[in-house]
N, C-alpha and C positions, 0 to 999 in steps of 0.2 A: 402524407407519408405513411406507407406501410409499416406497421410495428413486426419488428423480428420474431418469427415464429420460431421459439428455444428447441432447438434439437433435442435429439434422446441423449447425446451425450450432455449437456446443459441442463436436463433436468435430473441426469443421475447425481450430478456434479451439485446440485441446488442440492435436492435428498442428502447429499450426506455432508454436507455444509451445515444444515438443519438440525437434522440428526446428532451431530458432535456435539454444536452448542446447546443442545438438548440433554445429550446421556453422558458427554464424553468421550474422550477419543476409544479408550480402553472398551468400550460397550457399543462402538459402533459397527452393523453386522449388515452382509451385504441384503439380509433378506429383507431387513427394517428401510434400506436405500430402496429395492426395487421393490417393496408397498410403496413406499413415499413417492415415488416419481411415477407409479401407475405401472409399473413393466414386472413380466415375468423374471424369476431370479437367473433363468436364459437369454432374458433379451439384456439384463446388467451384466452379464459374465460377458458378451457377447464382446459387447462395450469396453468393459474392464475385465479380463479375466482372472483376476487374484483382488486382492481387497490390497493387495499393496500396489497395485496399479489405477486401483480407483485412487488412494492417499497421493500417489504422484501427481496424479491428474490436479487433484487439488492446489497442491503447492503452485502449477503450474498454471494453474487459473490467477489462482491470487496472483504470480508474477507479471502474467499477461493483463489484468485486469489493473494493476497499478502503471503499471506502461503506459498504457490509453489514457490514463487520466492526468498520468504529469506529461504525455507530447500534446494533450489538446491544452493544456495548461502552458505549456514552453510555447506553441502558436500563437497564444490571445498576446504572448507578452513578443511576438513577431520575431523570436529568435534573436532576441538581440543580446547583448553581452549581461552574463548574470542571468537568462531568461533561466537557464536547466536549474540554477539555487534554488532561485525565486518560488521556479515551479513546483521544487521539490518540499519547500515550504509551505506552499498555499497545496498541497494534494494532502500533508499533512496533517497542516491546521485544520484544515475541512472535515479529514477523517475524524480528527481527535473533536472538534467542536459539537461535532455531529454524535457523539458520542459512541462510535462506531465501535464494536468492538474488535479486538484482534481475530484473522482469521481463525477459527479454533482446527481448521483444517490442517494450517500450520503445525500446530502443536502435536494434532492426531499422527502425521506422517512421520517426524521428528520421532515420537515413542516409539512408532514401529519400527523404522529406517532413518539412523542419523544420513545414511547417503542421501536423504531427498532434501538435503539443506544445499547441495549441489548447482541447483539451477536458482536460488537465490543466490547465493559465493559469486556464481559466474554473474547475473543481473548485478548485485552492488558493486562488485570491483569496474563492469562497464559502466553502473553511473557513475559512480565516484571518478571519474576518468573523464567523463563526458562534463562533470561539474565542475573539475579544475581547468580545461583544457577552455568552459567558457567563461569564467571568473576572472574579472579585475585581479582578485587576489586569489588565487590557488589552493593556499596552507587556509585560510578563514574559507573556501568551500569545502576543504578538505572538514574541517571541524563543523559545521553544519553538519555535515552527513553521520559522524560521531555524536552530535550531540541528537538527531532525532532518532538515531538507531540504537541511544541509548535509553529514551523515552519509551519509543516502541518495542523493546523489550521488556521493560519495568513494566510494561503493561501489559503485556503475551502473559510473563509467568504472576503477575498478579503482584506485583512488589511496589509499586508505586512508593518513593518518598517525597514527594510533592502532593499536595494538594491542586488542584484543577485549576486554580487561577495562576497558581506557582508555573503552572507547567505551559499555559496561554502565554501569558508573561515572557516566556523563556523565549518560547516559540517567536512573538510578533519581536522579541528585540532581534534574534535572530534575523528575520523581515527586515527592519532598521539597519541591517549591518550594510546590507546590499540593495538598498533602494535611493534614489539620490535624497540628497534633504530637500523640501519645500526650495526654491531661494527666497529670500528674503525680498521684500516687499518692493519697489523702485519707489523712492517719494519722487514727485515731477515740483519743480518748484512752482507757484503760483505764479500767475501771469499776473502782470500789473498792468 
């Protein structure tokens, strides 16, 4: 299989994903993106022509890039009832295990332009809609989606009151809520 060769917009997009969690959103400038990704400060404008169309673009990654990972996540679990929770919990846990950090791109767009929280607003009301509509129970996917979008912002602005295992914890009973139990063992009686 051929590996995807990253576009110019994908590696301006990398550059200042880098760059944030680097200087900060406040400090990140477009000429520091196009050294990073190798291009003239003409071929980044080209691309993005304002620095708040580059911060859009970001947000817009990150929405796309979470998408891919909870529907090939919702496939492996074949679409079946509870698959969009499930999924929405294991893309999570993953993140967070992994110790991923929050997009800082997020945050850099956010200072500049509260409107770029717009195409997140519009991506969560459609999962949250998509997670009740496949849920056994509705109002408990409803609360899943609250309770990791309560975590993942504890952890955007740096607020955490949990500790790591607290917050695993949270997460896998979550998992338990919507997964069936084990059943219980059949004993077969001995043959005499």
């Amino acid at each position: 299989m051929v590996a995807d060769i990253p576009t110019t917009r994908d590696k301006i997009l990398q550059a200042a994903a880098e760059i944030t969690k680097e200087v900060g959103p406040v400090n990140l400038s477009l000429d520091a993106v196009a050294k990073r990704a190798g291009l003239s400060k003409g071929g980044l404008l080209y691309t993005f022509p304002t620095k708040a169309k580059l911060l859009e673009g970001l947000v817009e990654q990150h929405v796309s890039e979470f998408d891919q990972s909870l529907r090939r996540e919702e496939a492996s679990r074949n679409f079946g009832p509870n698959s969009v929770v499930l999924a929405v919990i294991a893309v999570y846990r993953a993140e967070f295990v992994c110790n991923e950090p929050e997009p800082s791109g997020i945050l850099a767009a956010i200072a500049n332009d509260p409107g770029f929280l717009e195409p997140i607003r519009r991506y969560n009301k459609q999962l949250l809609q998509r997670m009740r509509e496949n849920a056994a129970d509705p109002m408990l996917a409803m609360m899943v989606f609250l309770t990791i979008e309560g975590l993942r912002s504890l952890k955007l602005f740096e607020m955490n009151v949990l500790d790591r295992a607290e917050q695993i914890a949270a997460i896998d009973r979550l998992k338990n809520l919507f997964e069936p139990a084990d059943p219980a063992p059949v004993e077969t009686p001995a043959v005499a």
